[in-house]
C-alpha positions as a Markdown table, in Angstrom:
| # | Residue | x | y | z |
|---|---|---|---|---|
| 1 | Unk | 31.4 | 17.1 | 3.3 |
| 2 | Unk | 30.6 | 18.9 | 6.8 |
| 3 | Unk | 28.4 | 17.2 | 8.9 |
| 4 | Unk | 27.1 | 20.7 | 10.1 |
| 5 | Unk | 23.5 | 20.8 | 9.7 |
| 6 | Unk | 20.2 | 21.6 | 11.2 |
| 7 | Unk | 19.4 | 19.7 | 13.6 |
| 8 | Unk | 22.6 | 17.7 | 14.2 |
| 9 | Unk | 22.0 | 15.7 | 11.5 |
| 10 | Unk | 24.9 | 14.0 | 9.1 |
| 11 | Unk | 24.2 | 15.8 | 5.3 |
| 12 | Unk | 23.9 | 11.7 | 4.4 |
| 13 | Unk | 21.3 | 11.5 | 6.2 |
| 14 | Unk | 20.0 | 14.6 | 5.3 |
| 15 | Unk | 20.1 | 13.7 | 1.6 |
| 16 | Unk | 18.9 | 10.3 | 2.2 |
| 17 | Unk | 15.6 | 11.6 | 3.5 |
| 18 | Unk | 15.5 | 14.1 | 1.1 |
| 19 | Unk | 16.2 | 12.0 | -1.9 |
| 20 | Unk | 13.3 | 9.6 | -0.6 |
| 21 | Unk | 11.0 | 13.1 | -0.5 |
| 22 | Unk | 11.7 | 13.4 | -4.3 |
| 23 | Unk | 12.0 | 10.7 | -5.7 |
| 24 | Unk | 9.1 | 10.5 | -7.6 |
| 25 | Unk | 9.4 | 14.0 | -8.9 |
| 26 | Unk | 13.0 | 13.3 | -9.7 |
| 27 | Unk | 12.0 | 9.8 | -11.5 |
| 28 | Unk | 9.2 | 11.1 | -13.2 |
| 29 | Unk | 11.2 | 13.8 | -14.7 |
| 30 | Unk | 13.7 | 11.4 | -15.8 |
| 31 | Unk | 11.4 | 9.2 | -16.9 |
| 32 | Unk | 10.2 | 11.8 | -19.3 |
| 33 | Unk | 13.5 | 13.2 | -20.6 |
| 34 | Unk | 15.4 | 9.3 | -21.5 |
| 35 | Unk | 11.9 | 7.7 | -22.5 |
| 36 | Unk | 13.3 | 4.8 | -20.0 |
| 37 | Unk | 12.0 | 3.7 | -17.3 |
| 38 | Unk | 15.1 | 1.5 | -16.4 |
| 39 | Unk | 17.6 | 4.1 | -17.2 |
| 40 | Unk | 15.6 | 6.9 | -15.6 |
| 41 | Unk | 15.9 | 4.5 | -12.5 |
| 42 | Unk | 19.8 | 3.7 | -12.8 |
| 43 | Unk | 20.6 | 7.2 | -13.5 |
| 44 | Unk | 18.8 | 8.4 | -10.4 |
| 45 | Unk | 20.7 | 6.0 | -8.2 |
| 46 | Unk | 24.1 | 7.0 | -9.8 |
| 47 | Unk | 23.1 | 10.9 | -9.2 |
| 48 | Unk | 22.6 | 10.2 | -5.4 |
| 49 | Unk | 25.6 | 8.0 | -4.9 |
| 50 | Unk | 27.6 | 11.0 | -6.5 |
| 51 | Unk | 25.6 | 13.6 | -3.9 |
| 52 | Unk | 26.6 | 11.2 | -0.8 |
| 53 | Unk | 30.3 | 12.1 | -1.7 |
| 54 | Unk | 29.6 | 15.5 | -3.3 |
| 55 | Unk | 31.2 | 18.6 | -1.8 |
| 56 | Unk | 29.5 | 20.7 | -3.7 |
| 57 | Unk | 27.0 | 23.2 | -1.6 |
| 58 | Unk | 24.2 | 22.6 | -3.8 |
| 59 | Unk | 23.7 | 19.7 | -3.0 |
| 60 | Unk | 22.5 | 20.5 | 0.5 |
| 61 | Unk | 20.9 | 23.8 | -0.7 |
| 62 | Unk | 18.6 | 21.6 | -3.3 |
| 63 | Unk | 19.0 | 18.1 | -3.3 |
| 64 | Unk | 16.3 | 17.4 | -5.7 |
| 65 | Unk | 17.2 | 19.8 | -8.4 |
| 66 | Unk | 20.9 | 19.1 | -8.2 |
| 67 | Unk | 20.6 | 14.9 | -8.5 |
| 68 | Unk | 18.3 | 15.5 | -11.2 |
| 69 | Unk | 20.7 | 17.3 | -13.2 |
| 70 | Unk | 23.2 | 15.2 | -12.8 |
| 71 | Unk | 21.2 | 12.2 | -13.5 |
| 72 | Unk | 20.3 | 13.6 | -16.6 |
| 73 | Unk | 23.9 | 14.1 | -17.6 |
| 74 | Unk | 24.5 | 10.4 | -16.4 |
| 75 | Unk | 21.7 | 9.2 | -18.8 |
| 76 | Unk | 23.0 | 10.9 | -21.7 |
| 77 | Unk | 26.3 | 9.7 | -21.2 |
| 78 | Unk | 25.0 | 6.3 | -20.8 |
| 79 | Unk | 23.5 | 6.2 | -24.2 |
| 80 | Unk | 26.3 | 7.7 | -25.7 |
| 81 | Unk | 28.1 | 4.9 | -24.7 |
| 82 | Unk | 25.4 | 1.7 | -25.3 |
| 83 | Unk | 25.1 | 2.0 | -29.4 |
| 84 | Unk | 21.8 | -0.5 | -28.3 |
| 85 | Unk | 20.2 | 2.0 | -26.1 |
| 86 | Unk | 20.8 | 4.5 | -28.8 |
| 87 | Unk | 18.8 | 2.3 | -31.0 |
| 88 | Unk | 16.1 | 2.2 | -28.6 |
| 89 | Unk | 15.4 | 5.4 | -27.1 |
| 90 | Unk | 14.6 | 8.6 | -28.5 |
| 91 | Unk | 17.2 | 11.5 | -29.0 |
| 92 | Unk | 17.8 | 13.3 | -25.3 |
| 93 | Unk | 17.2 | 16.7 | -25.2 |
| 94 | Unk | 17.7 | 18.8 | -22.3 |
| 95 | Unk | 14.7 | 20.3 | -20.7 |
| 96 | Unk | 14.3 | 22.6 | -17.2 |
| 97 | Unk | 14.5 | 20.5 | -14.2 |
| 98 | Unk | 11.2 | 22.2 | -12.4 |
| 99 | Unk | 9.3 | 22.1 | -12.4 |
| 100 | Unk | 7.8 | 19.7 | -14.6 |
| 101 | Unk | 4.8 | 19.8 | -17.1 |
| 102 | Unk | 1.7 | 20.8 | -15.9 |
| 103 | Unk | -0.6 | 17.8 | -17.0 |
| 104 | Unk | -0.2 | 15.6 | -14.3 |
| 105 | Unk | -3.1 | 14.3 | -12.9 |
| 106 | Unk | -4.7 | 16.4 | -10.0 |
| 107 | Unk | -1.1 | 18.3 | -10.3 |
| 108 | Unk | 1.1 | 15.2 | -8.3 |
| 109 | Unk | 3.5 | 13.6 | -10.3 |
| 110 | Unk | 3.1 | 10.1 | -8.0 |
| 111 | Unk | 0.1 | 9.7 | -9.7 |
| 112 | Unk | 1.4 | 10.2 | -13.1 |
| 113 | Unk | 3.8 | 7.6 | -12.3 |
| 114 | Unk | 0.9 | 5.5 | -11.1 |
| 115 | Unk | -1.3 | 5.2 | -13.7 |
| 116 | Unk | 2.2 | 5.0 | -15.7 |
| 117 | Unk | 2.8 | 1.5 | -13.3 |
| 118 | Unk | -1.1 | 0.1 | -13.6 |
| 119 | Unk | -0.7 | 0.1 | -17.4 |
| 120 | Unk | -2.9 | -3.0 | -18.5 |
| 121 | Unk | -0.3 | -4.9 | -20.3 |
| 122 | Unk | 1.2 | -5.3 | -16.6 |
| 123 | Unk | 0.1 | -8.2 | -14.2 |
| 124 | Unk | -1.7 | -6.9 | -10.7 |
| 125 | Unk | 1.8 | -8.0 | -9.3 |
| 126 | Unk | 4.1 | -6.1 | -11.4 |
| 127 | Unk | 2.1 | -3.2 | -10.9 |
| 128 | Unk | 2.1 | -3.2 | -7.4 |
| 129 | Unk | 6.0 | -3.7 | -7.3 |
| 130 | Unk | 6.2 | -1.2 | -10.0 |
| 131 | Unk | 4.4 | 1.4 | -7.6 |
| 132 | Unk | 6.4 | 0.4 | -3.9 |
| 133 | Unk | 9.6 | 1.0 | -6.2 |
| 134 | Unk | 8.5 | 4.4 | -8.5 |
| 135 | Unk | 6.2 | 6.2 | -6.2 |
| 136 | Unk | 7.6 | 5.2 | -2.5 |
| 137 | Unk | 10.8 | 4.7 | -3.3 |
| 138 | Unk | 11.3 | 1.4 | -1.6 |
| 139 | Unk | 13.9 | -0.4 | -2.1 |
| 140 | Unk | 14.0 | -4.2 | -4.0 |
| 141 | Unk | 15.2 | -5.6 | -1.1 |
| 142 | Unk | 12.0 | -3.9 | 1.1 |
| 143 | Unk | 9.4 | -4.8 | -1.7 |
| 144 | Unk | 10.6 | -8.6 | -1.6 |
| 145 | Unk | 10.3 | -9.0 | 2.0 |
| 146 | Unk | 7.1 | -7.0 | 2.6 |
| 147 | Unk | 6.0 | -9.6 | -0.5 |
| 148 | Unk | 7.2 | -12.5 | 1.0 |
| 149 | Unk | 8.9 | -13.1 | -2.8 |
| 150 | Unk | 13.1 | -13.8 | -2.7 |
| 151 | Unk | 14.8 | -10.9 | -3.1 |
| 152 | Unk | 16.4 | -11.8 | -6.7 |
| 153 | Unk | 13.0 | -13.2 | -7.8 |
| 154 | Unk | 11.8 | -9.1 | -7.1 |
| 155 | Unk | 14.6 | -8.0 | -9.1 |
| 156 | Unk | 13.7 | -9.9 | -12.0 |
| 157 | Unk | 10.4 | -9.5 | -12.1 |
| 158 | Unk | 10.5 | -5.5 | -11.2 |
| 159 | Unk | 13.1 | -5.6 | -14.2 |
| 160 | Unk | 11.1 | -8.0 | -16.6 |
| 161 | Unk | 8.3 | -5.0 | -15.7 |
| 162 | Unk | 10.2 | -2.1 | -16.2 |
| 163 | Unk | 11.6 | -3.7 | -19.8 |
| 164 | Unk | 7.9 | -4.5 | -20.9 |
| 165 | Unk | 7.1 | -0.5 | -20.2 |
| 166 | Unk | 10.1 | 0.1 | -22.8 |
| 167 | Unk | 8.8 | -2.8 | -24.8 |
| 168 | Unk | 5.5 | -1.9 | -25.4 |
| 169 | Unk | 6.2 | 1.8 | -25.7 |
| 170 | Unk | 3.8 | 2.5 | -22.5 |
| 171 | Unk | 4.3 | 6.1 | -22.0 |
| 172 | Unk | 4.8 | 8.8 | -18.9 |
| 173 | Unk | 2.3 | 11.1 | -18.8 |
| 174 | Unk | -1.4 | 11.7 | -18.2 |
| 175 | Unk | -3.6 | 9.5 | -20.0 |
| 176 | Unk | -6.4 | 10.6 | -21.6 |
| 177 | Unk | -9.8 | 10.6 | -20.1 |
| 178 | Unk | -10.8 | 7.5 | -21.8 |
| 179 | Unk | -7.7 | 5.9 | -20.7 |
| 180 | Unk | -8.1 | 6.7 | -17.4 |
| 181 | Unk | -11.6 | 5.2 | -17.3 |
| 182 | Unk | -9.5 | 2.2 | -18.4 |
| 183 | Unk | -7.4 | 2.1 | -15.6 |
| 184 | Unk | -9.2 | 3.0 | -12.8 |
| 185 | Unk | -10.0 | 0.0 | -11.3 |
| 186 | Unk | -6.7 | -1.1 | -11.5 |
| 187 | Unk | -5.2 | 2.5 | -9.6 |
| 188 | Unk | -7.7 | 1.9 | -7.2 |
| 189 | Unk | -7.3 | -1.4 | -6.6 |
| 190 | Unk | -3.2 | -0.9 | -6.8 |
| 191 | Unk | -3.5 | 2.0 | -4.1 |
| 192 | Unk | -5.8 | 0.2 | -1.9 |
| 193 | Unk | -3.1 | -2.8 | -2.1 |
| 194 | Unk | -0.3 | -0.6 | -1.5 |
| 195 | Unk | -2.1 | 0.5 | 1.8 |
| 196 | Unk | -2.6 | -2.4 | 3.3 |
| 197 | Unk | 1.4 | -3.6 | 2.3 |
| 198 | Unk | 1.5 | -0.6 | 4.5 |
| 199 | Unk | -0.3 | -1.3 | 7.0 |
| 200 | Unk | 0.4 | -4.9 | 7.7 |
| 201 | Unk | 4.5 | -4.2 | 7.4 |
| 202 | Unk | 6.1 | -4.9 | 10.3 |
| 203 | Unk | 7.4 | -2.6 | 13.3 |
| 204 | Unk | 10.5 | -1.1 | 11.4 |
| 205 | Unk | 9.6 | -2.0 | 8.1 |
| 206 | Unk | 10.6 | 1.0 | 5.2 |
| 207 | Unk | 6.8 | 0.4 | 4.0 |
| 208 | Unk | 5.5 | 1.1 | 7.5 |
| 209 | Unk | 3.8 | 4.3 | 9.4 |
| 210 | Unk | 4.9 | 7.4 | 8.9 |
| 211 | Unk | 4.9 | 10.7 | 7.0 |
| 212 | Unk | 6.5 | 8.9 | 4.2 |
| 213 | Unk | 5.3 | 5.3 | 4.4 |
| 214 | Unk | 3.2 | 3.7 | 2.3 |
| 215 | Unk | -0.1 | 4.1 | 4.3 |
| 216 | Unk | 0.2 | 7.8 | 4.5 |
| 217 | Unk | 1.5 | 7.5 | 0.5 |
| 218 | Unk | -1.5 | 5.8 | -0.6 |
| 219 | Unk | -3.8 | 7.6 | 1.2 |
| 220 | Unk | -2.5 | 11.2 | -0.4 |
| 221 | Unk | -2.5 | 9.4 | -3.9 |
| 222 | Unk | -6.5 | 8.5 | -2.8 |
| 223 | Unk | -7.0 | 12.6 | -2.0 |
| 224 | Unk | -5.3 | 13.4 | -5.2 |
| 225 | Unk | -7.7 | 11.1 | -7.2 |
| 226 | Unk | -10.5 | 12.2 | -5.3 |
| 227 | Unk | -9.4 | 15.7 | -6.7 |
| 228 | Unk | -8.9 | 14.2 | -10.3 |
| 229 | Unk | -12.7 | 12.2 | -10.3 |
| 230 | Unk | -14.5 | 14.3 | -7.5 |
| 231 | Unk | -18.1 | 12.9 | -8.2 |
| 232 | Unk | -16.6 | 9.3 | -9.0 |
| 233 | Unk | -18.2 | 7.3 | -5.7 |
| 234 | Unk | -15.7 | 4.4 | -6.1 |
| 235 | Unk | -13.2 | 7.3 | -5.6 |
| 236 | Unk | -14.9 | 8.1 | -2.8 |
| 237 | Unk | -15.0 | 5.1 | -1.3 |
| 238 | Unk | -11.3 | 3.9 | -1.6 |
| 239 | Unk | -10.6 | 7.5 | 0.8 |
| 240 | Unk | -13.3 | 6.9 | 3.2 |
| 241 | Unk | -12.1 | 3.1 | 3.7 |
| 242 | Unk | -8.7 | 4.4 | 3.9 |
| 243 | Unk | -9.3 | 7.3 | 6.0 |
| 244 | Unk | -11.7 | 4.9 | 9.1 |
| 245 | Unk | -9.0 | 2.4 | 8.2 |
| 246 | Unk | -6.3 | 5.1 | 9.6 |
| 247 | Unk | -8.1 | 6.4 | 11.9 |
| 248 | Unk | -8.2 | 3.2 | 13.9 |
| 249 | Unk | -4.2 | 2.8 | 14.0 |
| 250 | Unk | -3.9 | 4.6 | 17.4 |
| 251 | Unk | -5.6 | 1.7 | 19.1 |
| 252 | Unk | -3.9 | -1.1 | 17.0 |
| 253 | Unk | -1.5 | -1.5 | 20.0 |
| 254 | Unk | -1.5 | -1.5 | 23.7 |
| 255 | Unk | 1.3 | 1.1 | 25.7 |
| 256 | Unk | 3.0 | -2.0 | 25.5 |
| 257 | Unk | 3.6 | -2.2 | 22.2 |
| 258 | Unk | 1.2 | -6.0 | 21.8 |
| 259 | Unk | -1.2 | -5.8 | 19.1 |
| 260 | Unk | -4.9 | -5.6 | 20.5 |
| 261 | Unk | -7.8 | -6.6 | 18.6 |
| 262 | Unk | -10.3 | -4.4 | 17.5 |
| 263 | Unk | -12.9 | -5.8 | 20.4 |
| 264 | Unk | -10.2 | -4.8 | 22.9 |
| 265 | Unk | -9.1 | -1.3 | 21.6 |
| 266 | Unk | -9.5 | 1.4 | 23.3 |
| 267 | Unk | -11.7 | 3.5 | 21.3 |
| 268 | Unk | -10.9 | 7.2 | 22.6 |
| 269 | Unk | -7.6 | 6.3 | 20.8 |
| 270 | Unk | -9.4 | 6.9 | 17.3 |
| 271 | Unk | -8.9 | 9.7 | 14.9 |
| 272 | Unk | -12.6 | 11.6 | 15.6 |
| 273 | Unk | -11.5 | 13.9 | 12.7 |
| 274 | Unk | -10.4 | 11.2 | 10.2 |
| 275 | Unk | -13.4 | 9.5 | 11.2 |
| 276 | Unk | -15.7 | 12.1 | 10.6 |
| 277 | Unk | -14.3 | 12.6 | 7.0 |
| 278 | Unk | -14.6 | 8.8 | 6.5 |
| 279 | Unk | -18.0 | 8.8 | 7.4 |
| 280 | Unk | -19.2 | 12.0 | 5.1 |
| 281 | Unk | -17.5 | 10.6 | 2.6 |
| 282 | Unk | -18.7 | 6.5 | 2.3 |
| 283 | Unk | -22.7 | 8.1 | 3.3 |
| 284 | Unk | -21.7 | 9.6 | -0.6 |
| 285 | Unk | -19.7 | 6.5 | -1.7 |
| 286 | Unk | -22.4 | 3.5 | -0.7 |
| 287 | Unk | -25.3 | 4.6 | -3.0 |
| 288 | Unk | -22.7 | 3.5 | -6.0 |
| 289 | Unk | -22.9 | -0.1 | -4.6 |
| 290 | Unk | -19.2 | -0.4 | -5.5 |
| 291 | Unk | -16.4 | -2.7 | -4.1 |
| 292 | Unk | -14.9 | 0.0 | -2.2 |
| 293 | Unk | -18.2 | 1.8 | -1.0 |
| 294 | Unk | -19.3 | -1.1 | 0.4 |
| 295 | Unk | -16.0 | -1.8 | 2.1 |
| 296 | Unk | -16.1 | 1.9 | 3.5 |
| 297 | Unk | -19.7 | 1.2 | 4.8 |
| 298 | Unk | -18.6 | -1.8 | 6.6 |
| 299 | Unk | -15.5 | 0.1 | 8.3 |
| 300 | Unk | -17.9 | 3.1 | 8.6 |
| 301 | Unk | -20.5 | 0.7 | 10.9 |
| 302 | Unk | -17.3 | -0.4 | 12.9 |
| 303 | Unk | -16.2 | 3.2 | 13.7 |
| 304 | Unk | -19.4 | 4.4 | 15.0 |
| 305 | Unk | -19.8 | 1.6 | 17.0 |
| 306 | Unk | -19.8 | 3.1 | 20.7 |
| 307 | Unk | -18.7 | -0.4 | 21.6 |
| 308 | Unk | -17.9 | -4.1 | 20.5 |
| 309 | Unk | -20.9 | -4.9 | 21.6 |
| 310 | Unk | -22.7 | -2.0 | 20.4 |
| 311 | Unk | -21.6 | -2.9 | 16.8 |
| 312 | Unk | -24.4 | -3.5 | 14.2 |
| 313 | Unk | -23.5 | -6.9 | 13.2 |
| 314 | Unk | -26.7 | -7.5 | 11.5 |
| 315 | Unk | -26.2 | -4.5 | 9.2 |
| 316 | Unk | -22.5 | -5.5 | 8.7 |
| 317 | Unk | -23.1 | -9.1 | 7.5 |
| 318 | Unk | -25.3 | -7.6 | 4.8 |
| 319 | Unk | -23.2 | -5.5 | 3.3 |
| 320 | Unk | -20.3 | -8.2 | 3.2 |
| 321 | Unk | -23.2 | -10.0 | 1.2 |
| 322 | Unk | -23.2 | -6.9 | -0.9 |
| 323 | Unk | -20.0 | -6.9 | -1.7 |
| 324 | Unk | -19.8 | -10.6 | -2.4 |
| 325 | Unk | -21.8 | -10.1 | -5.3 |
| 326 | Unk | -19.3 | -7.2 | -6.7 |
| 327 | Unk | -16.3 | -8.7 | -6.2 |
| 328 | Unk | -16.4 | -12.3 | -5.3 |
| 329 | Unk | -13.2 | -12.5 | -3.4 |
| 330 | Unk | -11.7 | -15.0 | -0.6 |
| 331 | Unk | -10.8 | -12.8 | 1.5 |
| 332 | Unk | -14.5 | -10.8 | 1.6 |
| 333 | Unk | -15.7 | -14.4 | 1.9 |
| 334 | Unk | -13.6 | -14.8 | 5.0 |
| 335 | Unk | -14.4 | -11.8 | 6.3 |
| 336 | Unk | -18.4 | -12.5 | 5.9 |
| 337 | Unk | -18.0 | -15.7 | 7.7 |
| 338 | Unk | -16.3 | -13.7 | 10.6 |
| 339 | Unk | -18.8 | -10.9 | 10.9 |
| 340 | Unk | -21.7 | -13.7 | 10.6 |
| 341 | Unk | -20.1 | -15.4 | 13.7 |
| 342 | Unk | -21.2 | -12.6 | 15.6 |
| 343 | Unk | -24.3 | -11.5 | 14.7 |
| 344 | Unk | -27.4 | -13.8 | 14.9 |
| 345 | Unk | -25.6 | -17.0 | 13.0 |
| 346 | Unk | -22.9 | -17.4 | 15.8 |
| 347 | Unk | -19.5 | -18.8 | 16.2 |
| 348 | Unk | -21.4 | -23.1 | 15.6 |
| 349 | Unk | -22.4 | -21.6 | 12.4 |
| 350 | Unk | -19.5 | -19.9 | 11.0 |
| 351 | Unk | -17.4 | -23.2 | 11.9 |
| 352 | Unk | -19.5 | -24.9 | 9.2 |
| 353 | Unk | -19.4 | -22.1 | 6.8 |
| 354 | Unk | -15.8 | -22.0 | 7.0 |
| 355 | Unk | -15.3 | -25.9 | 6.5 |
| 356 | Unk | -17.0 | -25.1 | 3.1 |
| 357 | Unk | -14.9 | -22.4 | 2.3 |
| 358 | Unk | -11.4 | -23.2 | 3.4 |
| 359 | Unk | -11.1 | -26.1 | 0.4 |
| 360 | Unk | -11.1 | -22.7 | -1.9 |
| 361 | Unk | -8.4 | -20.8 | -0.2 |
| 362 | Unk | -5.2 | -20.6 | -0.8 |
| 363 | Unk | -1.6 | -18.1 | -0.2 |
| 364 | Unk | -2.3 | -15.1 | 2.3 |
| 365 | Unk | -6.3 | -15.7 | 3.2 |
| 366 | Unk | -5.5 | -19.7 | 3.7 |
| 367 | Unk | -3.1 | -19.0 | 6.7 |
| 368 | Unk | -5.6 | -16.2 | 7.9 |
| 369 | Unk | -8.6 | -18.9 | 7.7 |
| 370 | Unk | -6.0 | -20.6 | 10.4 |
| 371 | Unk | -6.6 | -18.1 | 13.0 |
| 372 | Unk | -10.3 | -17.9 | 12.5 |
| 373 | Unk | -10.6 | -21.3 | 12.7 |
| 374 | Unk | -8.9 | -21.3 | 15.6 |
| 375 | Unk | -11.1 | -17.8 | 17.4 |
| 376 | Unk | -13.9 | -19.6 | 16.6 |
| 377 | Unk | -13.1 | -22.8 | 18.3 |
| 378 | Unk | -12.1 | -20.7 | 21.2 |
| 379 | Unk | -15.6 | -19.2 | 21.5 |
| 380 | Unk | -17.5 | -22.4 | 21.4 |
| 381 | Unk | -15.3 | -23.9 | 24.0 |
| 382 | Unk | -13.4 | -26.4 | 22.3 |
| 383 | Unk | -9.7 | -24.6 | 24.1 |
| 384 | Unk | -8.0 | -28.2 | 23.0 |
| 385 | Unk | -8.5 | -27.9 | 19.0 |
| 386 | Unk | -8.3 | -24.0 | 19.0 |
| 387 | Unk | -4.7 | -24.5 | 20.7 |
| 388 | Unk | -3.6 | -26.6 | 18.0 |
| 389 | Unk | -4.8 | -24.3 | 15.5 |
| 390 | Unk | -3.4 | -21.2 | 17.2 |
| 391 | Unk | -0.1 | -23.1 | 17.2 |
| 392 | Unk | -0.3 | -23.6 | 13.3 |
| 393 | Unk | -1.0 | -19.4 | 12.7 |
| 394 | Unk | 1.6 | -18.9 | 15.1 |
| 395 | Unk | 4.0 | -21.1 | 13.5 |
| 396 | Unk | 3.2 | -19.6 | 9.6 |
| 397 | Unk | 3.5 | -16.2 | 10.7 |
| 398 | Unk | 6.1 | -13.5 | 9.7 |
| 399 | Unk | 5.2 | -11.0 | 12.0 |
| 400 | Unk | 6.6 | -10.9 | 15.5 |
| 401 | Unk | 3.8 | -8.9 | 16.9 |
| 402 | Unk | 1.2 | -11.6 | 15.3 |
| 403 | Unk | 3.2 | -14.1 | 16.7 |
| 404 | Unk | 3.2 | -12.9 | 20.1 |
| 405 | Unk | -0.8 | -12.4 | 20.2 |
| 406 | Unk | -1.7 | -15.9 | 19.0 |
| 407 | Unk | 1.1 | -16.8 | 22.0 |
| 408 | Unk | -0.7 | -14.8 | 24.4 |
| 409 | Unk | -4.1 | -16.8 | 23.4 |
| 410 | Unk | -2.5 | -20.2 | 23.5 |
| 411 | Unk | -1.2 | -19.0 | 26.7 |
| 412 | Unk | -5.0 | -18.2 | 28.0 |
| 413 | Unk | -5.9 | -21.8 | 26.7 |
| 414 | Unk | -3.6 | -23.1 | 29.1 |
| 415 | Unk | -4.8 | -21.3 | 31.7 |
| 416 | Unk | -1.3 | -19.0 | 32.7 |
């Protein structure tokens, strides 16, 4: 193939990014035509690895449409061949390649292969992987480290997943409304989850910023289910606390590149726009006393805060005890006993809250109890114990920019 293109850039790369674009659309079609979700998957792979090497035209002209075809005629053959498959799946029959059926939820196919993933025979981790691999596109590999899960341990379990769809006979395709009901939580919670992945990857990281990361992926699949539900307020919620969770990013760093707290950021770095949508939409969210209406409410109180001082701590601490009572989690415990520390209970206070509570923690919220442990001895002037605490977060930490912060505190501790 040439490598003349727009923009200087190799066709490779060209289909690369726009074989990421479509992938959904491209899986959920194939998805629909084998009736397998494993076979849709290999097929798709094949088709691309065929364009890479392609010198046919089309390819570059529409990448989407032509992969699609041929992944189609790579599934068929594939059953041809596999008298077990044959057994399994229903008879393929050739269908247009676009566009696709027009009952998709809120008319975007990721979502259709959303609810597909948060089907309730599936585990809250399987559907998770299920959704970084169908509706980002990211790769095995990507979803095991941004997991912190061995990369052959992914395989099998996103396998072991994609074998219980075909199992069970879970379906592609819109659910009904009563199904949806069903699910919601579960989408909700999966898309809030798939966000932060998002947003905590590291600098680099396929699942990180960017038109097509995760953050900006879950945050389009929260507008289309705002379009799908628009008077549900737990649908609500989930886009405001996503939107005031965004619209802080652009002070999440200094020109540097060091990760600043939010006490240090530099607020005229903040999204007013995204804010301002965030805001209209948890004032309608919080009257439904949900998990993610109360979490909105909470980021909504930090936005509008003029200042870290200025923030209304008070206010804060009792919506955490809000959402306590909705959804009894560690890390909204955690978070409580952090937003306590500095409103009227202080940082004394919080210490003995969190000796109560750390017993109970365990996995990602234990190693972030660390850190607070470790703030909090900081602020009541005990710099010897808070070192050696900082040095235990630093030392269980995967992320280089995290690593360097709690360095730049142990640092201060030691006076350089």
């Amino acid at each position: 193939m040439s490598d003349r293109a727009s923009g200087g850039a190799r066709p490779a790369d060209q289909l690369s990014l726009a074989f990421r674009a479509e992938w959904p659309r491209i899986l959920a079609t194939l998805i629909r035509f084998t009736g397998s979700v494993e076979l849709a998957e290999d097929a798709a792979q094949e088709a691309f690895e065929r364009a890479i090497v392609s010198r046919d035209r089309a390819v570059l002209i529409n990448p989407g449409a032509w992969i699609t075809t041929v992944a189609k005629r790579i599934a068929i053959d594939t059953v041809r061949r596999d008298a077990a498959l044959r057994a399994r799946l229903p008879l393929l029959v050739d269908e247009p390649t676009a566009p696709l059926l027009a009952d998709q939820p809120a008319g975007d196919d990721r979502l259709g292969l959303l609810f597909l993933a948060c089907a309730p025979e599936l585990s809250a981790e399987s559907r998770l992987a299920l959704a970084l691999r169908f509706v980002c596109g990211v790769t095995t590999e990507a979803i095991a480290d941004a997991l912190l899960v061995e990369h052959p341990a992914m395989s099998a379990r996103l396998t072991r997943a994609k074998r219980q769809i075909e199992r069970d006979g879970i379906r592609f395709g819109t659910p009904d409304a009563e199904e949806r009901a069903e699910r919601l939580d579960d989408v909700l919670a999966t898309v809030y989850v798939l966000y932060t992945t998002g947003h905590a990857a590291p600098l680099g990281s396929p699942l990180g910023a960017g038109r097509d990361g995760a953050t900006a992926t879950a945050i389009e699949l929260a507008r289309a289910l705002r379009r799908l539900r628009p008077d549900d307020r737990e649908v609500a919620g989930l886009l405001a606390l996503l939107l005031l969770t965004e619209a802080r990013t652009g002070g999440r760093f200094a020109d540097s590149g060091s990760l600043v707290t939010l006490e240090e950021a530099d607020r005229r770095r903040w999204d007013a726009r995204s804010i301002r949508e965030g805001l209209d939409l948890a004032v309608d969210a919080l009257p439904g006393g949900g998990r993610f209406a109360l979490q909105a409410g909470i980021a909504g109180l930090h936005a509008e805060a003029p200042t870290w001082i200025g923030t209304d701590w008070t206010t804060i601490g009792a919506l955490y005890d809000r959402l306590l009572a909705v959804w009894p989690s560690p890390a909204a415990a955690l978070a409580r006993i952090v937003a306590r520390s500095y409103g009227d209970a202080g940082p004394a206070s919080a210490l003995s809250d969190l000796a109560l509570l750390e017993p109970t923690l365990g996995g990602a919220v234990g190693r972030q109890s660390v850190a607070v442990r470790a703030d909090l001895l900081r602020r009541v002037g005990r710099p010897a114990e808070a070192r050696s605490f900082y040095e235990q977060a630093r030392a269980a930490e995967r992320h280089a920019l995290t690593r360097d912060f709690f360095g730049r505190r142990i640092a201060e501790l030691d006076g350089k």
